[in-house]
C-alpha positions in Angstrom: 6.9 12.6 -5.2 3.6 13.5 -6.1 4.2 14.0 -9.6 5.5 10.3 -10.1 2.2 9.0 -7.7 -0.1 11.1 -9.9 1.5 9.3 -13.0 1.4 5.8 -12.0 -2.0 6.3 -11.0 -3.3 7.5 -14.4 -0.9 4.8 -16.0 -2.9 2.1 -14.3 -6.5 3.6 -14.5 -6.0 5.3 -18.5 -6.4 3.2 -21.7 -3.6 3.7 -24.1 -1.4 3.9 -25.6 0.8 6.7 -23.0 4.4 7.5 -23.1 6.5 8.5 -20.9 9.4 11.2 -20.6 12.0 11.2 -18.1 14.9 14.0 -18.2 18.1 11.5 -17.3 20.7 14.1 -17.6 21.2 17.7 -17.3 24.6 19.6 -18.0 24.6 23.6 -16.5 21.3 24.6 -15.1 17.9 23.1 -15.4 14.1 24.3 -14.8 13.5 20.4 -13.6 16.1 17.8 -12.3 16.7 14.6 -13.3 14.1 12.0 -12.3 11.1 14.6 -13.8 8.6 13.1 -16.0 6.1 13.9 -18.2 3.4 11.5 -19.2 1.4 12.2 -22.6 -0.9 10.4 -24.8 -1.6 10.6 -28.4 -4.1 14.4 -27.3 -1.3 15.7 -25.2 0.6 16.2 -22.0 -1.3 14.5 -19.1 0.6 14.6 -15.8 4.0 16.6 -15.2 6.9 18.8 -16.9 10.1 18.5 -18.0 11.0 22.2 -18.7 9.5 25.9 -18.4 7.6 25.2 -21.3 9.7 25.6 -24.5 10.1 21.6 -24.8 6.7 19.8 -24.0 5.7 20.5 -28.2 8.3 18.5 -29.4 9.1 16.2 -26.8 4.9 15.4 -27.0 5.4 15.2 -31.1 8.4 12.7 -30.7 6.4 10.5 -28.0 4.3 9.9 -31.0 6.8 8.7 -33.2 7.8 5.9 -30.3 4.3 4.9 -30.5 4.1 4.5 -33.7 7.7 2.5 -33.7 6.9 1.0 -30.6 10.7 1.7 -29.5 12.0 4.0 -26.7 14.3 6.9 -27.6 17.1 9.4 -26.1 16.7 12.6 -27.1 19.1 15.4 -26.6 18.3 19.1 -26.4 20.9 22.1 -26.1 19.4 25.2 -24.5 22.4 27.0 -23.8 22.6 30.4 -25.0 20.3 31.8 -27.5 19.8 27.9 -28.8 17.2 28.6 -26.1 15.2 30.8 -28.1 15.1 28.1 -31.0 12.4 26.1 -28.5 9.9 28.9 -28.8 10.2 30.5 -24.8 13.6 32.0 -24.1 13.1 30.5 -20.9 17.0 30.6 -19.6 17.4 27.1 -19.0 21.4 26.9 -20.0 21.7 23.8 -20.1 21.8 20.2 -22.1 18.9 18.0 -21.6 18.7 14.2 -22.3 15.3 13.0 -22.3 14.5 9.5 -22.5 11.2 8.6 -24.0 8.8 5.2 -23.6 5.7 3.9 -25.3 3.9 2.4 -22.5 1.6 -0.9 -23.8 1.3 -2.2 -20.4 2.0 -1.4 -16.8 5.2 -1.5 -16.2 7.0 -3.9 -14.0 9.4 -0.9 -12.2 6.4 0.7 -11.0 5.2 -1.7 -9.0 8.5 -2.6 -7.9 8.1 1.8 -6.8 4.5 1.0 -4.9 5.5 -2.0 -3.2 8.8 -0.2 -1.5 6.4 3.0 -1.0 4.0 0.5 1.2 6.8 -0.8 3.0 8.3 2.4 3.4 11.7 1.6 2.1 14.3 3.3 -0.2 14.0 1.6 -3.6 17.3 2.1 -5.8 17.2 1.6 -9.7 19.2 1.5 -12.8 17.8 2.5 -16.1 20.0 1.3 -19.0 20.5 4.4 -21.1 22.7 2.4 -23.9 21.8 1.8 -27.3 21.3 -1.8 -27.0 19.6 -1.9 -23.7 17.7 1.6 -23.9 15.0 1.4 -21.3 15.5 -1.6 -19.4 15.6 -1.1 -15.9 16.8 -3.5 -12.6 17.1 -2.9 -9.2 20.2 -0.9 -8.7 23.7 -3.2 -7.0 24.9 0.0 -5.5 27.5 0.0 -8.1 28.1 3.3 -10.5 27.0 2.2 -14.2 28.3 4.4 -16.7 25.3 3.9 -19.1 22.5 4.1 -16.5 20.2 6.8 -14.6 20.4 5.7 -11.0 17.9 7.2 -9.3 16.6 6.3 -5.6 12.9 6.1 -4.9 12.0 6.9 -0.9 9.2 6.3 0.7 6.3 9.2 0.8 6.8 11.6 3.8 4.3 10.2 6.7 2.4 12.3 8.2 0.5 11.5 12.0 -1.8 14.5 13.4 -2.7 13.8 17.1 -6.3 15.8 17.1 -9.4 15.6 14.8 -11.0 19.4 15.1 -11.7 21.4 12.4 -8.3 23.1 12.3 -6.6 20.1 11.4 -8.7 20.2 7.9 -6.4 22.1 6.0 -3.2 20.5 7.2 -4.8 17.0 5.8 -5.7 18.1 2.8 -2.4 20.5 2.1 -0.4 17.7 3.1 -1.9 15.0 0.6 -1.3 17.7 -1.8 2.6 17.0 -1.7 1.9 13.5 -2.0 2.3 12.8 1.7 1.1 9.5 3.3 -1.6 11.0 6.2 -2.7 9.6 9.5 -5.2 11.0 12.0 -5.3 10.0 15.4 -7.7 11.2 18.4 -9.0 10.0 21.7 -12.9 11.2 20.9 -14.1 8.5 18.6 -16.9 11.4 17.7 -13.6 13.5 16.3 -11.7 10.2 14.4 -14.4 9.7 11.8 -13.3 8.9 8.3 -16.1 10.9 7.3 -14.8 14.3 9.3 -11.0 13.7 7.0 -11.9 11.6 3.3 -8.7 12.9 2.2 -6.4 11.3 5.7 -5.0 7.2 4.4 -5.6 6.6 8.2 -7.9 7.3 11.4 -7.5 5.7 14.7 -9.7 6.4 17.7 -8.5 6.2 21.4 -5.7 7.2 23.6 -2.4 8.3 22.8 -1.0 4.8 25.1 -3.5 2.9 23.0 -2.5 4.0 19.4 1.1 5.8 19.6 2.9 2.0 20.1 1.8 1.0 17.0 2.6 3.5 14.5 5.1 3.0 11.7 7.8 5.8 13.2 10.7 6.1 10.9 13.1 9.0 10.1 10.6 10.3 7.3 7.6 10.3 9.7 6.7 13.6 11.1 4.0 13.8 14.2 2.2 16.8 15.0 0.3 17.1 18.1 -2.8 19.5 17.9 -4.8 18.3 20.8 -5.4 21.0 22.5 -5.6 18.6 25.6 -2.5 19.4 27.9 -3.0 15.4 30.0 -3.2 14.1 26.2 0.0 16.2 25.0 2.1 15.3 27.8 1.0 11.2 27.8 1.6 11.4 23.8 5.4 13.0 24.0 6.3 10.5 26.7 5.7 8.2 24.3 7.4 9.7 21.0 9.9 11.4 22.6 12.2 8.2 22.3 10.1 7.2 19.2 11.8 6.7 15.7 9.9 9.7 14.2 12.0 12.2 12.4 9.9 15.1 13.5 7.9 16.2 16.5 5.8 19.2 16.9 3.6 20.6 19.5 0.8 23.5 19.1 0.7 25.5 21.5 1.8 28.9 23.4 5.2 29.3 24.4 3.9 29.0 27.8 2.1 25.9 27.5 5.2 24.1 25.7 7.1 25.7 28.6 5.4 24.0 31.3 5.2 21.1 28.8 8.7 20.6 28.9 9.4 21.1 33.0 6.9 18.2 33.7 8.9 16.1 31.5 12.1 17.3 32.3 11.1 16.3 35.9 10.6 13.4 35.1 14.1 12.7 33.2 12.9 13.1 29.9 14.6 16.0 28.1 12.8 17.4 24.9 14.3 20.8 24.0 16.4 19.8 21.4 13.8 16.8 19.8 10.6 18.9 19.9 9.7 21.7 17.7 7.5 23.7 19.6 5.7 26.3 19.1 5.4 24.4 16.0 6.1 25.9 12.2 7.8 28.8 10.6 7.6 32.4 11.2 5.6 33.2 7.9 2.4 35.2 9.4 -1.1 34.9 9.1 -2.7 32.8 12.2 -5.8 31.2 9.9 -5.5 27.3 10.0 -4.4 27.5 6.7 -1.9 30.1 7.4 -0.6 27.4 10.0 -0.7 24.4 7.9 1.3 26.1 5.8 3.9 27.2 8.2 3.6 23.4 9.8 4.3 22.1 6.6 7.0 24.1 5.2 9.0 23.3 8.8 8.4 20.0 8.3 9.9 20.0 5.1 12.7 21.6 5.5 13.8 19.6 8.8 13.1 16.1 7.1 15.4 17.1 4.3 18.1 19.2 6.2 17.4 22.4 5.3 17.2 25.7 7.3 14.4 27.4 5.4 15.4 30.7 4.1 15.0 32.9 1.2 16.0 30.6 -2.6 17.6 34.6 -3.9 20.1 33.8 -0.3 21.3 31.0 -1.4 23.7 29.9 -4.0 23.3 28.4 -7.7 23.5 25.3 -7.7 24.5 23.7 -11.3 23.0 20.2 -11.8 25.6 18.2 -14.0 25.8 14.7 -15.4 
């Protein structure tokens, strides 16, 4: 996600001439996935990878040679075995790569089409024609299997809305725009909501959770945090998301303050146990605010994409294929 923001960013801002790499299919194992990019200029590689290393020289050197041509161009690389070691890295990839690489004179049209869906936070679907004839073209994807084309969907960014503007929500603003997620900061001290407190946040509203909580853009890749520290402001703000479309809750706190928490609402018919992820994080140590941004973050994560976070040596290979 933040890899193809970065990119579209310097493909609007940087003069030419670019190009741009996109790995389109993978047989046995892979450093990256299909859908990675690299972008380069005529200097170098500018913004992302396409493997551990061993392919960036010669993918950046045939880039060139679509500039010059001004033609795109599929290129295939076998890494199996020691073929690997023919790339200059041994780096163990075993697998087939098809790259497909585009000299860039002009914005192009598929990435707006991929900011417009981002702002109205819907899934964008696309085919990109990887046949001889049609190499490069690209249309909005009829749901249909193309035996020529990279489908590939585009989702929105992950939204993230923090419910309190002290200091210890700093570091989960600025980790989370890291990852490329959307961020929103909401608090019921105008003092606290000051654009000038979070540069980094896309959003701030001041006032009470019954004020600003009806409004917000819930959907199943919104995740809300609550970080208060205000028990009255906690309680008033789950009443509200509890039924809300947001894909994620989580509440800071003790176990004892969640606890009574949760028997005020349950009194009042509203059952959060399974919905609300509180205390909120992982178990990864460290109690520094950026300890527990990261341990917010990495929960979050995993839950939007249905994972149950574990150790990557626990679980097994997974081969990505054509």
């Amino acid at each position: 996600m933040k890899e193809l923001q970065d990119i579209i960013r310097l493909v609007r801002e940087r003069p030419g001439p670019l190009a741009l790499a996109t790995l389109v299919r993978v047989e046995g194992s892979s450093y990256r996935k299909p859908g990675a990019r690299l972008l380069v200029n005529r200097d170098g590689p500018i913004r992302g990878s396409l493997s551990g290393g061993c392919l960036e020289g010669d993918i950046h050197a045939r880039a060139l040679e679509a500039l010059q041509e001004g033609q795109p161009r599929l290129m295939r690389y076998d890494l199996r075995g020691d073929a690997d070691l023919v790339w200059g890295s041994g780096s163990g990839c075993e697998g087939q790569l098809e790259i497909l690489i585009e000299p860039l004179t002009a914005f192009p049209e598929w990435m707006g089409w991929v900011e417009a869906a981002w702002a109205s936070r819907t899934a964008l679907s696309m085919d990109l024609d990887l046949s001889p004839k049609q190499l490069g073209q690209r249309q909005r994807s009829s749901g249909r299997p193309l035996g020529s084309a990279f489908q590939e969907t585009f989702a929105p960014p992950t939204a993230l809305w923090i419910l309190g503007a002290s200091d210890d929500s700093r570091p989960l603003v600025r980790m989370a725009k890291e990852l490329g997620w959307f961020v929103g900061l909401l608090d019921h001290r105008p003092a606290f909501a000051r654009p000038a407190r979070f540069p980094e946040a896309d959003v701030m509203r001041a006032g009470h959770p019954a004020q600003v909580l009806p409004d917000l853009p819930l959907d199943a890749r919104s995740a809300v945090v609550l970080m208060t520290h205000n028990y009255g402001k906690d309680l008033e703000a789950l009443r509200l998301l509890l039924p809300s479309s947001a894909g994620y809750l989580g509440l800071m706190g003790s176990r004892a303050r969640s606890a009574k928490l949760l028997s005020e609402l349950a009194e009042e018919g509203i059952q959060a146990d399974a919905r609300l992820h509180t205390p909120v994080g992982l178990d990864l140590g460290g109690s520094e605010p950026e300890t527990i941004a990261l341990a917010v973050l990495a929960e979050v994560q995993g839950f939007l994409h249905g994972k149950s976070p574990k150790s990557l040596r626990a679980t097994p290979v997974a081969l990505t294929s054509r």
